[in-house]
Short mmCIF file of the C-alpha atoms (twelve columns), coordinates in Angstrom:
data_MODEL
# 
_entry.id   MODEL 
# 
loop_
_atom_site.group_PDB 
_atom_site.id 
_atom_site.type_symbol 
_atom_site.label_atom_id 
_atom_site.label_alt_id 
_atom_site.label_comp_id 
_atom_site.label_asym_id 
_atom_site.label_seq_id 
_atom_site.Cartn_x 
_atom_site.Cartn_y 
_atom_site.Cartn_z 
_atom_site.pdbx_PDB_model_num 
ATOM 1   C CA . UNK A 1   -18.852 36.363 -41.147 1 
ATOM 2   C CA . UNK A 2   -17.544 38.372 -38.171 1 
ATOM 3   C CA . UNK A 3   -17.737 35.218 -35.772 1 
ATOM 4   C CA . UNK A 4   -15.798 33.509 -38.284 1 
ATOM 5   C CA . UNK A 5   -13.272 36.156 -38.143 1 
ATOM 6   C CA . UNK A 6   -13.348 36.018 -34.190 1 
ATOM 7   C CA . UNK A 7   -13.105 32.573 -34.122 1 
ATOM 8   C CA . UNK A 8   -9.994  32.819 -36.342 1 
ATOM 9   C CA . UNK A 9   -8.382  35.736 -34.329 1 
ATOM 10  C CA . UNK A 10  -8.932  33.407 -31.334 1 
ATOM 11  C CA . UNK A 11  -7.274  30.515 -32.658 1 
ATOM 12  C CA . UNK A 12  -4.195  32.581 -33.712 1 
ATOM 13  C CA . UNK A 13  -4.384  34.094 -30.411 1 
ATOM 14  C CA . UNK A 14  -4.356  30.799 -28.558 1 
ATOM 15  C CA . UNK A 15  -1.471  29.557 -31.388 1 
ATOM 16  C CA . UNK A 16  1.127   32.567 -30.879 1 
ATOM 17  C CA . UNK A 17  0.612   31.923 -26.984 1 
ATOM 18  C CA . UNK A 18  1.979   28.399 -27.513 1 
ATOM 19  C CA . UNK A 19  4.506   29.426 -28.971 1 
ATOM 20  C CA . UNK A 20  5.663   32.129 -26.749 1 
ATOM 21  C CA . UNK A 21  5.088   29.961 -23.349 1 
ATOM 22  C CA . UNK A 22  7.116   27.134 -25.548 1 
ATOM 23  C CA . UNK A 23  9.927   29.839 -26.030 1 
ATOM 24  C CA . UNK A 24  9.770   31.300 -22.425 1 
ATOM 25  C CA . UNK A 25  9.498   27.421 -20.877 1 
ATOM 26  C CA . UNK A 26  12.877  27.220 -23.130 1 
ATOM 27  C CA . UNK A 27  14.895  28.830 -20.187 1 
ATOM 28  C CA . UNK A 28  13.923  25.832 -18.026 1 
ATOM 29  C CA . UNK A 29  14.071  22.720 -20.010 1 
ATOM 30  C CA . UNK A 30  16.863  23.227 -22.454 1 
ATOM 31  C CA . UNK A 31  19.408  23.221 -19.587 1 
ATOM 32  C CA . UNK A 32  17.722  20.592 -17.881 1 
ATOM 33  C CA . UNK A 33  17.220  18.176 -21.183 1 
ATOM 34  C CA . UNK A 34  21.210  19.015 -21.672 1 
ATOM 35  C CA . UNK A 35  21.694  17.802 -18.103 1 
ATOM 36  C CA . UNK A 36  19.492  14.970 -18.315 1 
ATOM 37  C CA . UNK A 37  21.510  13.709 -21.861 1 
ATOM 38  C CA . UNK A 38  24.892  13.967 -19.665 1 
ATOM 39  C CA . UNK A 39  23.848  11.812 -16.787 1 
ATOM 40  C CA . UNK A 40  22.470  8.606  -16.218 1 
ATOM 41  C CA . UNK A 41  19.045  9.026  -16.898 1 
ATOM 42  C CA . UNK A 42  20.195  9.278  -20.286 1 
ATOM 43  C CA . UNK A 43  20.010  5.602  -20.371 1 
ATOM 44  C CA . UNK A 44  16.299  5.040  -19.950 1 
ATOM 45  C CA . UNK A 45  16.478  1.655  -19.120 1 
ATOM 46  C CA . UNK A 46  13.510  -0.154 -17.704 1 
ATOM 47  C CA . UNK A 47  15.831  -0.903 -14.504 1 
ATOM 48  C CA . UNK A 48  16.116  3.068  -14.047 1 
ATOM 49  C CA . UNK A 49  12.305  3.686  -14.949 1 
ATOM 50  C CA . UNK A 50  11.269  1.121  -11.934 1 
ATOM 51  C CA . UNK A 51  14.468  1.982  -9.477  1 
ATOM 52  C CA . UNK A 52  12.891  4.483  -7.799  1 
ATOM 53  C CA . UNK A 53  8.947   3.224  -7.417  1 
ATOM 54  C CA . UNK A 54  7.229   3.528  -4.047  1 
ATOM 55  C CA . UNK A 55  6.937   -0.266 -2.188  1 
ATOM 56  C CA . UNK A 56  3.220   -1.257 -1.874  1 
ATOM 57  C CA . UNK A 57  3.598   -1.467 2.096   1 
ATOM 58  C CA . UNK A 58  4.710   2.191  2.160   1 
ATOM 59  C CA . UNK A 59  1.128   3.075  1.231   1 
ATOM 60  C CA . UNK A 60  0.172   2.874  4.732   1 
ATOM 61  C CA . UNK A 61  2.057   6.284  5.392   1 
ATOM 62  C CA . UNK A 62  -1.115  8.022  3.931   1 
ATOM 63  C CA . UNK A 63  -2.520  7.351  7.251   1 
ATOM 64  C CA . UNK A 64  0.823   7.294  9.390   1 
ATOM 65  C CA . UNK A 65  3.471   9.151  7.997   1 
ATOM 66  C CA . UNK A 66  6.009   7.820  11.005  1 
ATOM 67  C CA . UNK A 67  5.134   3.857  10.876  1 
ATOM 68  C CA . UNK A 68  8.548   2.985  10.353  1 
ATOM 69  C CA . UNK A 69  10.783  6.229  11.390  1 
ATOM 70  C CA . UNK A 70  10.492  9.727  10.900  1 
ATOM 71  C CA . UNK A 71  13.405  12.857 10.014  1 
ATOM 72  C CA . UNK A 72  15.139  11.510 13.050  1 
ATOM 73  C CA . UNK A 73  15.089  15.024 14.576  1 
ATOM 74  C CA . UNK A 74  13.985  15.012 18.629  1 
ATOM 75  C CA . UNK A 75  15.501  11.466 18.813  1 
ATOM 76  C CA . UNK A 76  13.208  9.898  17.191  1 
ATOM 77  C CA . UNK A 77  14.631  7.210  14.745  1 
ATOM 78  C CA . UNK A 78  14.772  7.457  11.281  1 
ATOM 79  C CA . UNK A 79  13.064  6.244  8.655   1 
ATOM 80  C CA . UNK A 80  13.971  2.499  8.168   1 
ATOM 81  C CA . UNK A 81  14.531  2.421  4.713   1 
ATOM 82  C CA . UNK A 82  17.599  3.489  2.750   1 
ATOM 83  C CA . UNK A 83  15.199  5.726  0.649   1 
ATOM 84  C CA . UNK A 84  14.906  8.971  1.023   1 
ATOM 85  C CA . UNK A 85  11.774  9.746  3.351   1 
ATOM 86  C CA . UNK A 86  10.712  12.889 1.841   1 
ATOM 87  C CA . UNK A 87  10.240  11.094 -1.613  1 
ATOM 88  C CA . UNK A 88  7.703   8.851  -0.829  1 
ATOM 89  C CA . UNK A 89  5.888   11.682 2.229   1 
ATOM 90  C CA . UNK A 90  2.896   12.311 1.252   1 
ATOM 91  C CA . UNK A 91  0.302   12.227 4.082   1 
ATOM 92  C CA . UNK A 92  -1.698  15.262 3.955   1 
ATOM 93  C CA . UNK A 93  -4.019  14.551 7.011   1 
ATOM 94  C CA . UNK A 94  -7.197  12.325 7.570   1 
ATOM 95  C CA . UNK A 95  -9.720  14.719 6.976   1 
ATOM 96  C CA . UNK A 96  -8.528  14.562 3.368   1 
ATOM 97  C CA . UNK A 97  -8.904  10.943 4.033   1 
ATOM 98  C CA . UNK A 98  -12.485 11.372 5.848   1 
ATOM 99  C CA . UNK A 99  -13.670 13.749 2.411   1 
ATOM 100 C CA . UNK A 100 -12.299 11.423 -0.164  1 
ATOM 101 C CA . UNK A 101 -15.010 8.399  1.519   1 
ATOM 102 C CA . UNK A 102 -17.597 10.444 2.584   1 
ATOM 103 C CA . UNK A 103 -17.640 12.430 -1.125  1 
ATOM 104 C CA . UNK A 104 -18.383 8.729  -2.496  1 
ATOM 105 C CA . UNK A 105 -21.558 8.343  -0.264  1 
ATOM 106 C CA . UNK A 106 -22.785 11.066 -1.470  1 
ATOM 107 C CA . UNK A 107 -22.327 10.217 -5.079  1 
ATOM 108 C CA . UNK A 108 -25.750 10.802 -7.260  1 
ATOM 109 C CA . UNK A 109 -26.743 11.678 -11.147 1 
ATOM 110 C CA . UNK A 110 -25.714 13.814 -12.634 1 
ATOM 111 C CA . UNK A 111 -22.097 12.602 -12.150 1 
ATOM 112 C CA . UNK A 112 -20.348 14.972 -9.675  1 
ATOM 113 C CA . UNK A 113 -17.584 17.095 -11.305 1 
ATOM 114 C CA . UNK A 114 -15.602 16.318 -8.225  1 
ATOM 115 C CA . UNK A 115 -15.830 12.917 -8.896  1 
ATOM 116 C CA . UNK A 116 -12.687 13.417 -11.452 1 
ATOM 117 C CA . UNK A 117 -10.333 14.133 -8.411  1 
ATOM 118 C CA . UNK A 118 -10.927 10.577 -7.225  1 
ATOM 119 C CA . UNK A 119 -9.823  9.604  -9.857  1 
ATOM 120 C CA . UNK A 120 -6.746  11.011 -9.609  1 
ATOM 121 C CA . UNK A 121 -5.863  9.815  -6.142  1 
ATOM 122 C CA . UNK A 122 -6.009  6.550  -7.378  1 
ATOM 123 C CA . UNK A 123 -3.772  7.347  -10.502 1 
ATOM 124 C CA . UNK A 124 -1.312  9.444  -8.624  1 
ATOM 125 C CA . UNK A 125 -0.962  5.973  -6.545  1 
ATOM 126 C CA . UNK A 126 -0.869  4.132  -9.586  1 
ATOM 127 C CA . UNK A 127 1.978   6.235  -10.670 1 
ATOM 128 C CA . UNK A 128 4.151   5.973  -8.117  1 
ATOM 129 C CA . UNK A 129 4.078   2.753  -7.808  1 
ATOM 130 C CA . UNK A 130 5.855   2.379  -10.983 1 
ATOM 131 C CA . UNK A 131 7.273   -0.759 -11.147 1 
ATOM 132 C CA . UNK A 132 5.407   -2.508 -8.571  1 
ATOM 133 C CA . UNK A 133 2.387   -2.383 -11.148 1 
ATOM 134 C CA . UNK A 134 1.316   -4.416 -13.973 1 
ATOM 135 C CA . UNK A 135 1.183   -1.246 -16.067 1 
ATOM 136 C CA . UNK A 136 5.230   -0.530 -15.109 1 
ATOM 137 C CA . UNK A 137 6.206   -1.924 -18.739 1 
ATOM 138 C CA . UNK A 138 2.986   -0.155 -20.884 1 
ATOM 139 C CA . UNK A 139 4.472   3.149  -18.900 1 
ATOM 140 C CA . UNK A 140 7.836   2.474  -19.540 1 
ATOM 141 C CA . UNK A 141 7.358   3.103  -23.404 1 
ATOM 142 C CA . UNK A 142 5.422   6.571  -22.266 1 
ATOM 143 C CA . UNK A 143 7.574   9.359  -24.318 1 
ATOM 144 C CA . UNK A 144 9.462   11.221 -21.751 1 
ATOM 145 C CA . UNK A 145 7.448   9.694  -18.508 1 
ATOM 146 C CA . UNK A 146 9.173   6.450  -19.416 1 
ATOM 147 C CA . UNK A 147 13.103  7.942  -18.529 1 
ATOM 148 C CA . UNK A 148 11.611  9.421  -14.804 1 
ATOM 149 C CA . UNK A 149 13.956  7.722  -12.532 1 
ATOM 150 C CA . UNK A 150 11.962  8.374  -9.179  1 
ATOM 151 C CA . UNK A 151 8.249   7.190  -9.839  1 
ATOM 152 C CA . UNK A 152 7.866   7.869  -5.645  1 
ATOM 153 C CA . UNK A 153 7.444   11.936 -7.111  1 
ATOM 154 C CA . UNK A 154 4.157   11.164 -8.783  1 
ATOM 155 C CA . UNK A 155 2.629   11.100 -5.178  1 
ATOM 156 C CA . UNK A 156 2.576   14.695 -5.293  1 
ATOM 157 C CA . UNK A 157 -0.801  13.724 -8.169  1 
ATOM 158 C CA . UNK A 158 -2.484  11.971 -4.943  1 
ATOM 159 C CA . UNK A 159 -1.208  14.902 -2.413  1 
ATOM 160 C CA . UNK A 160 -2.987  17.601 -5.087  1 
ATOM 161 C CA . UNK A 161 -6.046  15.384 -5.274  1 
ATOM 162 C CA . UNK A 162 -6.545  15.011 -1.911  1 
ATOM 163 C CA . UNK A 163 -5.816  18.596 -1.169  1 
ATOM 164 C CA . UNK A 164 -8.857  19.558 -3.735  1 
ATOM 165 C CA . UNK A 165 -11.139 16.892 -2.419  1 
ATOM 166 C CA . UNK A 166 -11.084 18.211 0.785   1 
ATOM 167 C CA . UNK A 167 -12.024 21.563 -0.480  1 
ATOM 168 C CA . UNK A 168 -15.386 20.033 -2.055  1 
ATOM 169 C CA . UNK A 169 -15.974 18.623 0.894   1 
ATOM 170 C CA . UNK A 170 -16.150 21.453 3.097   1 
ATOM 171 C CA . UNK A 171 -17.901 23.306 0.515   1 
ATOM 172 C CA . UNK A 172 -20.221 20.299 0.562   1 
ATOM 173 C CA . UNK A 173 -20.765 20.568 4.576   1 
ATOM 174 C CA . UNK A 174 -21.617 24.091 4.579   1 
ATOM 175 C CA . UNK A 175 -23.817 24.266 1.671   1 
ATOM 176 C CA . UNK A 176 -25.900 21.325 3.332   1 
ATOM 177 C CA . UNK A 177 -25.237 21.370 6.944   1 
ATOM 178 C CA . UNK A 178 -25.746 17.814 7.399   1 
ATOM 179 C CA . UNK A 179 -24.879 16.434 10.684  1 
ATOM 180 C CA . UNK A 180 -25.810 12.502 9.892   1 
ATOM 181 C CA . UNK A 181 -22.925 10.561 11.019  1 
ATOM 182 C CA . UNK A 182 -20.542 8.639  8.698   1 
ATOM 183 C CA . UNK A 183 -19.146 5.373  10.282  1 
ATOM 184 C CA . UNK A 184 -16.934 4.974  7.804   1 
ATOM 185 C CA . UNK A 185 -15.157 8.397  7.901   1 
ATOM 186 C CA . UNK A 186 -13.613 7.282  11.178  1 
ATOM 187 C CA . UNK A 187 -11.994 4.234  8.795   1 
ATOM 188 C CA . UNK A 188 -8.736  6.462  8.130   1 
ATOM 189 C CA . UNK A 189 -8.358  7.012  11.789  1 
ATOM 190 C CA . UNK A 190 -8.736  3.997  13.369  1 
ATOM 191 C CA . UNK A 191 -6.358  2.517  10.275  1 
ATOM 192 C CA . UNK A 192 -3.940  4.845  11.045  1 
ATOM 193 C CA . UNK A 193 -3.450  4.457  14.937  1 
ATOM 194 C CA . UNK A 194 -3.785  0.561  14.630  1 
ATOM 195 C CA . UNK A 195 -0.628  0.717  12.281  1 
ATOM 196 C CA . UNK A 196 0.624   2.923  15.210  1 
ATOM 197 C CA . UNK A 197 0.758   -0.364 17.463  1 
ATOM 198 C CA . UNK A 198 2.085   -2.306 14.663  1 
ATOM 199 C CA . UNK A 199 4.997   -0.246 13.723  1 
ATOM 200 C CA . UNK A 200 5.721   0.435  17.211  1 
ATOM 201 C CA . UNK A 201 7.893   -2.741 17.601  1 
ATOM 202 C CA . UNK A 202 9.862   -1.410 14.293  1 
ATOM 203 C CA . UNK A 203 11.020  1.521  15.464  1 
ATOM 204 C CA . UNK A 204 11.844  -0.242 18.820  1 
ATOM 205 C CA . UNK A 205 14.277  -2.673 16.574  1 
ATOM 206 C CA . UNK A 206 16.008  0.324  14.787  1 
ATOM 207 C CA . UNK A 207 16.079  2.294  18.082  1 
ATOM 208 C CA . UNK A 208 18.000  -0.852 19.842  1 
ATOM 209 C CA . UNK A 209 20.104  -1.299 16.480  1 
# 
């Protein structure tokens, strides 16, 4: 009887917390639903919903953050895009890079219970592609993700998940203190400066422009 009645006090416990993080949230998204209704992403258009996904090519800043222009600060040119750089930044280093393939190798029963952070690398991606996805329309019809108007923000999924990943990893070096050498941890590296080379005759072009 008394774990019934502890079970019970917990769920109303757990309810009247809802409701007071619903109330206290209030402060935040009232305004910004009253904003939202008076602007244009009160039309949630399909057009809107895609305007703002991140180009498939622009993937390779995960490795290279400056291919094709940086901030412009120290002369350097700026990005080469229209866009806004800082919407679609969202290299967090290689070693993030170098944990998220060496993690898979390691990859054994039972299933890892980092193995869920993978996961969302790839559906962070997924995400801000937006539009540039077979999935743009099934997303579209999402209740409130469908009126986003800058899918390029979901990145910040991928940035988190990388961000953890690397944190298994290290926890994974230390607790094994392995020293076997993983060719293909040096993938994200040699990508990256190889699309150095390429995108040096890009920024070369804008420079001259």
């Amino acid at each position: 009887v008394r774990c019934g009645q502890l079970r019970w006090r917990y769920l109303l416990d757990v309810a009247v917390a809802g409701i007071l993080a619903v109330c206290l949230s209030a402060l935040q998204w009232l305004p910004g639903l009253h904003a939202v209704n008076n602007s244009q992403r009160s039309d949630a258009s399909y057009t809107l919903f895609v305007s703002g996904s991140i180009h498939i090519p622009w993937l390779a800043l995960i490795t290279q953050p400056t291919l094709i222009g940086g901030s412009g600060s120290f002369r350097f040119p700026g990005f080469l895009s229209g866009y806004n750089l800082p919407e679609i930044a969202y290299y967090v280093g290689l070693l993030p890079l170098v944990a998220f393939i060496v993690l898979l190798t390691t990859v054994r029963r039972p299933i890892p219970e980092w193995l869920i952070w993978h996961v969302l690398v790839l559906v962070g991606l997924v995400l801000a592609l937006g539009g540039k996805t077979p999935l743009a329309h099934i997303m579209h019809h999402v209740p409130f993700f469908g009126g986003q108007r800058l899918q390029s923000r979901n990145v910040m999924v991928t940035d988190l998940a990388l961000a953890v990943i690397f944190g298994y990893w290290v926890e994974y070096v230390f607790a094994h203190g392995r020293r076997r050498l993983h060719y293909l941890a040096a993938f994200p590296a040699v990508f990256g400066g190889a699309l150095s080379i390429v995108g040096q005759p890009l920024r070369r072009h804008q420079t001259d422009n």
